[in-house]
C-alpha positions in Angstrom: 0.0 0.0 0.0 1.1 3.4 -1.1 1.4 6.1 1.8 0.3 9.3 1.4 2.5 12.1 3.0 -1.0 13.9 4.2 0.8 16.2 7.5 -1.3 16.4 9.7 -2.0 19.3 12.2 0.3 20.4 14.8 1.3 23.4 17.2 0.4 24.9 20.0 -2.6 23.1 20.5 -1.6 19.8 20.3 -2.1 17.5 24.2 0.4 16.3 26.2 1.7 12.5 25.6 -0.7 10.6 27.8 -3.9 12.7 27.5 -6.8 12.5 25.7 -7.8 13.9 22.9 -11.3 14.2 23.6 -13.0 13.3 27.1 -16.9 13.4 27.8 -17.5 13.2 31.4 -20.8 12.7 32.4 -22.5 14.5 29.9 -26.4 14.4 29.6 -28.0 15.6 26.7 -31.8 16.1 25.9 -34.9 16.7 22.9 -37.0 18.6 25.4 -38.3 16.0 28.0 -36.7 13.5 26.3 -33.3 12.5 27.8 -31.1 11.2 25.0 -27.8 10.3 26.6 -27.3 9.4 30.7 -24.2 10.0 32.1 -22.0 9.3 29.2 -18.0 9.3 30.1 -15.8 8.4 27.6 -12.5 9.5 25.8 -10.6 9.3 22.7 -7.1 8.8 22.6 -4.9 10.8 19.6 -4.1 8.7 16.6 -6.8 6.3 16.9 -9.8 5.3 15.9 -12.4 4.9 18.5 -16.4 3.6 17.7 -19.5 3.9 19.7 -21.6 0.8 18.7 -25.5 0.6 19.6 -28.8 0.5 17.8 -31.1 2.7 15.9 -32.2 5.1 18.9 -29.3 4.4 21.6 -28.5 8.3 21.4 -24.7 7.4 19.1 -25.8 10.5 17.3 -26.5 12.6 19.8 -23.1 12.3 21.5 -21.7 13.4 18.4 -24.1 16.9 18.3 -23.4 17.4 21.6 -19.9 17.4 21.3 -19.5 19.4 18.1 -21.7 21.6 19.6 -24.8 21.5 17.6 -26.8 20.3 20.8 -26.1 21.9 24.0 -26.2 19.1 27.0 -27.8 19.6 30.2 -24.7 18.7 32.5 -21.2 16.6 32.0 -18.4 18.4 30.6 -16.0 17.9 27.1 -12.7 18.6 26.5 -11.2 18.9 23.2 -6.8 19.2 23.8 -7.3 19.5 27.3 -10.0 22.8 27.1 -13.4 23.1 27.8 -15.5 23.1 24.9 -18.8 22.4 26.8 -21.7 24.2 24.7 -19.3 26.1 22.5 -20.1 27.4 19.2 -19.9 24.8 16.5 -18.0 27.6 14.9 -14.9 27.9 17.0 -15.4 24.3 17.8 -14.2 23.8 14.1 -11.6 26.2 14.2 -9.9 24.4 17.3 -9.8 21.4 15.0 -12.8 19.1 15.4 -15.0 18.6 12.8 -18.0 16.5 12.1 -19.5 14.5 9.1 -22.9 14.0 9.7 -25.4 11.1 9.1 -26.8 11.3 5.7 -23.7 13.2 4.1 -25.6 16.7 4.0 -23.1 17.8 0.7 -24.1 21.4 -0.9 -26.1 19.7 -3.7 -25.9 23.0 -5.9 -22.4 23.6 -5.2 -19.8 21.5 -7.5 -17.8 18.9 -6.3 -14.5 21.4 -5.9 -16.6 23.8 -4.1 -17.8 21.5 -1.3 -14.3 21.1 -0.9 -13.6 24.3 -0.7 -15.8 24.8 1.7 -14.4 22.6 4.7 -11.1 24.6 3.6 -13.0 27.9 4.7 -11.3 28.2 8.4 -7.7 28.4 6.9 -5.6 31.1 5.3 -2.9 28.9 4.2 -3.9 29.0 0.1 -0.6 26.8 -0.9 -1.3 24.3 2.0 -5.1 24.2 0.8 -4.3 23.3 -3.0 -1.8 20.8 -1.8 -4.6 19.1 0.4 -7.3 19.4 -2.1 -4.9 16.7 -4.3 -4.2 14.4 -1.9 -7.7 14.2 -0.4 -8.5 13.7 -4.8 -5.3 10.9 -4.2 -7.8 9.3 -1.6 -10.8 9.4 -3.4 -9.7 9.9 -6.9 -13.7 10.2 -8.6 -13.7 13.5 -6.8 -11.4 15.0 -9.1 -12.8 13.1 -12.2 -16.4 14.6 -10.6 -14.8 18.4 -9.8 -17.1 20.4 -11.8 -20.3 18.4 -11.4 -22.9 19.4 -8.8 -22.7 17.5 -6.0 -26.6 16.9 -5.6 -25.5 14.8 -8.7 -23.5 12.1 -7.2 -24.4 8.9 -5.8 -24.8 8.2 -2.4 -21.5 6.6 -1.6 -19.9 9.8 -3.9 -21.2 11.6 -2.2 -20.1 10.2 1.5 -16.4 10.3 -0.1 -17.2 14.0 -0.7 -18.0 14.6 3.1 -15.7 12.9 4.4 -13.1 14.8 2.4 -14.5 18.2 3.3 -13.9 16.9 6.1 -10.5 16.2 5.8 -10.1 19.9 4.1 -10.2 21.6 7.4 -7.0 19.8 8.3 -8.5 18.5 11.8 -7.2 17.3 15.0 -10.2 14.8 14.9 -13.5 13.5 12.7 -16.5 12.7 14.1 -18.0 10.5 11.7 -21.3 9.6 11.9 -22.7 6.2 10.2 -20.8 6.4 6.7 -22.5 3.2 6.0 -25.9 4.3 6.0 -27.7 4.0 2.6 -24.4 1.9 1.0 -23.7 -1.4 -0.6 -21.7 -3.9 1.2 -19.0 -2.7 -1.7 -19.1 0.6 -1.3 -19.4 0.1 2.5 -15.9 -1.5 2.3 -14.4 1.1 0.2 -15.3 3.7 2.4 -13.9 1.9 5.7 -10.8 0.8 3.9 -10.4 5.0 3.2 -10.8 5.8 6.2 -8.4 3.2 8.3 -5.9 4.8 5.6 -5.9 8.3 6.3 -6.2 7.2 10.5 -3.1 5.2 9.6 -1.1 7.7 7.1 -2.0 10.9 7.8 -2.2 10.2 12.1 -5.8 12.0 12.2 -7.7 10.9 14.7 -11.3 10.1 14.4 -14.6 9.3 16.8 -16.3 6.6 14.6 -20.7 6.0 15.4 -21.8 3.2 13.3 -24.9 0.6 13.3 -22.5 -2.1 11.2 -20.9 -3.2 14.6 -18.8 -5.9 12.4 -17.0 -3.1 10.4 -16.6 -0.8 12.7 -14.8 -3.7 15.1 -12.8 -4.4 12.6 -11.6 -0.6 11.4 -11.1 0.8 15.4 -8.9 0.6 18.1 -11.3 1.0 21.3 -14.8 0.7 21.3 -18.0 1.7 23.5 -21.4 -0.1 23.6 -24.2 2.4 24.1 -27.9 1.2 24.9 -30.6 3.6 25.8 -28.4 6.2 26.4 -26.0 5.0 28.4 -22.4 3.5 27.9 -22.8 -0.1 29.5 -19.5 -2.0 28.1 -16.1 -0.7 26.6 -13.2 -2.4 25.4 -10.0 -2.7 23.0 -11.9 -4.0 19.4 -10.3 -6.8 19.4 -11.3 -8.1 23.0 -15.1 -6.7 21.8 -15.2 -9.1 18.9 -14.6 -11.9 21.4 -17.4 -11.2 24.1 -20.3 -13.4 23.9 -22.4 -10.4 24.0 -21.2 -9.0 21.2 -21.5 -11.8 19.0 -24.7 -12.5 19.4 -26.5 -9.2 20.1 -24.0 -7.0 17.1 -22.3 -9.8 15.1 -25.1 -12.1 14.7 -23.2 -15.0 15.5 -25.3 -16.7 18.3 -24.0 -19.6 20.2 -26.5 -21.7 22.3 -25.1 -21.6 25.0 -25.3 -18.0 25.4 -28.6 -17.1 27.7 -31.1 -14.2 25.8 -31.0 -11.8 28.4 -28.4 -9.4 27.6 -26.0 -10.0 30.9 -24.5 -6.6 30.7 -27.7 -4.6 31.7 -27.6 -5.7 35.3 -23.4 -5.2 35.5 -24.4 -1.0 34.3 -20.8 -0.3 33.7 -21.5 3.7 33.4 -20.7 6.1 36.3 
């Protein structure tokens, strides 16, 4: 495999060897009366990928607005290189290096393809740095550039997943919050997209908060992983000790074994603080 000198960010803001990345700590986040998440804690470590697995409705998404600050939550506190970004402006939470891709792609469909691009690129002054990156992020997904002048409403959905993801990637972040890039997508395409982004974790060093209903890939493309049901975090593990629990198996990997009992054992351990 062919690496790709992508340099990623660096400077001032950058944590201390050791420390997280990014650390929730009891944070609680709401739709009006509706509690979404319960006392989530969890961190992210630089240079990996991390995944929160869970079902349709276990509140994966909502960690992910809350900490990019799109949803403000009721109580906990994040911290993004070791400051408090608790109920920031999505705005400056961007420009201190976190950005997020959200569920269902959300590309400018009237823009072109270059222009989307563009757009994640709209935080930085550096216009030599910015044409480099726009040619490796083409190196990553190289339809883009074949695709550069054509609307993006005009691409297919897993085009058009490549195209946020690389936006994405055109802020030069410190981390990704990626939110189900398999939704909508062939098996095929599904792998494509996972396979691009273990690469640019891998070659360019970025770091990147994975949610994802397809527990089998995302086990298989992360580092560390968090099970989240009905809001709350109630097991968390290295992937590749995940991919051995019982639980998991049976109740993400469909691989049920007889002698495992139905009731999901970890809901009476409630491993969350």
């Amino acid at each position: 495999m062919t690496v790709i000198p992508f340099p990623g960010p660096s400077g001032p803001g950058s944590t201390a060897e050791g420390t997280p990345l990014l650390r929730l700590q009891n944070v609680e986040s709401a739709y009006g009366p509706i509690k979404a998440i319960r006392g989530v804690s969890l961190q992210v470590q630089r240079g990996e990928i991390a995944a929160v697995l869970g079902s349709n409705g276990a509140g994966k998404t909502t960690i992910l607005k809350t900490i990019s600050g799109i949803i403000d939550p009721r109580r906990g506190s994040i911290e993004f290189q070791g400051a408090h970004i608790t109920a920031a402006d999505p705005a400056a939470i961007v420009r201190r290096g976190l950005v997020h891709v959200p569920e269902g792609r959300e590309v400018f469909a009237l823009l072109s393809v270059r222009d989307n691009l563009l757009m994640g690129a709209y935080t930085r002054s550096d216009a030599d740095a910015v044409a480099r990156d726009l040619e490796l992020v083409y190196a990553y997904f190289p339809i883009l550039k074949e695709r550069a002048a054509q609307d993006a409403g005009l691409l297919s959905g897993g085009q058009q997943q490549m195209l946020a993801i690389s936006r994405a990637l055109m802020a030069n972040p410190e981390l990704i919050l990626l939110d189900e890039p398999s939704l909508g997508l062939s098996p095929k395409l599904t792998k494509e997209i996972f396979e691009i982004v273990v690469r640019i974790n891998r070659e360019r060093g970025t770091t990147i908060l994975l949610v994802e209903q397809n527990a089998n890939m995302a086990l298989n493309a992360s580092d560390y992983g968090y099970v989240l049901e009905n809001g709350r975090i109630v097991m968390e593990d290295s992937c590749e000790r995940l991919r051995e629990k019982d639980d998991i198996k049976e109740f993400y990997l469909g691989m049920k074994d007889a002698g495992v009992r139905g009731e999901r054992r970890w809901k009476k351990k409630k491993n969350w603080r």
